[in-house]
Structures are given as C-alpha cells and as structure tokens.
N, C-alpha and C positions, 0 to 999 in steps of 0.2 A: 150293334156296334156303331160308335158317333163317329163322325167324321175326322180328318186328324187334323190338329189346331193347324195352319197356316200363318197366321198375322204374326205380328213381330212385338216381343215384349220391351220395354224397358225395366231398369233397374226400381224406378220406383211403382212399379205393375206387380211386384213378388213381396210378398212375405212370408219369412218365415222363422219356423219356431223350432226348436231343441225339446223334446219331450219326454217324461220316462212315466214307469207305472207310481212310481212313489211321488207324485205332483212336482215333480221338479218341470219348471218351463223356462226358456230362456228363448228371444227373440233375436234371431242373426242379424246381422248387417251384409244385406246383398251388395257385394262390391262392384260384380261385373254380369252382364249379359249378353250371350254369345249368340243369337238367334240361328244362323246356320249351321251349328253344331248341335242346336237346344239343351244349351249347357247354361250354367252360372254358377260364380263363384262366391261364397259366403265368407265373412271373417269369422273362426273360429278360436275363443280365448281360453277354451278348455271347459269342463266340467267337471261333476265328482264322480266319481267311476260308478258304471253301473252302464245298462245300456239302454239308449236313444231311440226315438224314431221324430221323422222328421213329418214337418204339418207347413207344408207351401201352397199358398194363397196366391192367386194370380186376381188383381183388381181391374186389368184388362179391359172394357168396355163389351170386347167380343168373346171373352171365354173367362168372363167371372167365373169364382170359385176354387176349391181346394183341388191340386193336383195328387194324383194317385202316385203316393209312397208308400204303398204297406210292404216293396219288397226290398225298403231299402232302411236298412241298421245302422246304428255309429256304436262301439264298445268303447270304452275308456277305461284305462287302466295305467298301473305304475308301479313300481316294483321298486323298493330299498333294497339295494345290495350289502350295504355297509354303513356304521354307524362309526365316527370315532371322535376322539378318544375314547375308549371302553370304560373309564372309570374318571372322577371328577372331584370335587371338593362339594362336603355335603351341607356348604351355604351358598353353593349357584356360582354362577360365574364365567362356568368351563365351557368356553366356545367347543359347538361343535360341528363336525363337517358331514354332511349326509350324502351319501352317492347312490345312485338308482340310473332307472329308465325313465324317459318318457316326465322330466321333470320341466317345467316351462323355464324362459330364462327371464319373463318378466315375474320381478317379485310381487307383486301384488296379484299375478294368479295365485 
C-alpha cells in the first residue's frame, strides 16, 4: 500500500477526461481545487447518454500520474415527456415545443 498523497494540487496539476466504451472522450475544465477536502470541481456541459468513467491526471511534480477512478460513474440521460402540437402542415413550418427532463438551457448543448 503507497503512502497517502500529502502535497497540495493546483488547478492546473489535474486533467481530466470524460470517457465511455463507444470512444466518446471529452476533456473537462478543472474549475476549482480544494486541497483540504481533496475535492475539485469540473465544468460539466453535458454529453450523449450512455455512461462515463472518469480518467484524472495529476502533473504534480510529486505524485505524477493517473488517479484511481474505477469506482466512480457519471450516467446521462433525458427523457421527452411530450411533444406538441401533435399534428402540423405537411410543408414544415409548425413550431414546435418539446418537454422533458434533464434538457440543458444552453442551446448549443
């Protein structure tokens, strides 16, 4: 068993990545690092549903290397409750409104 890391990370000492088995990867943006809690906090912009695991990189000087996450998951998912108008004109046109869960509020997710 190794010793347990001491030293104090900064934000730009972490990397990390968003992974799934279908080659999806996407690399976070570490916003914060809490050293006395050994916590940090990532921006998260969404993905496509399916579920994650996470690959953190510390560049550290004194504890290079990949942190051990294999017990931790991210699921994503979304659920369409209702579509509407039910029916439309069949040369396009017909705004319509979609409701669900778990839908972002920025439009370019």
């Amino acid at each position: 068993m190794s010793a347990a890391y001491t030293d104090t990370l900064a934000v730009g000492d972490l990397s990390v990545k968003l992974v799934n088995d279908n080659g999806y990867s996407r690399d976070l943006y570490v916003m914060s690092v809490d050293n006395s809690a050994k916590t940090f906090i990532v921006k998260f912009n969404g993905a496509p549903m399916g579920a994650y695991k996470f690959q953190v990189t510390s560049s550290s000087a004194s504890a290079y290397g990949r942190i051990d996450t294999s017990a931790v998951t991210l699921t994503t998912s979304s659920t369409v409750t209702s579509i509407t108008p039910k029916t439309g004109s069949v040369y396009g046109g017909t705004l319509l409104t979609i409701q669900g869960t778990n839908f972002s509020t920025t439009k370019l997710d």
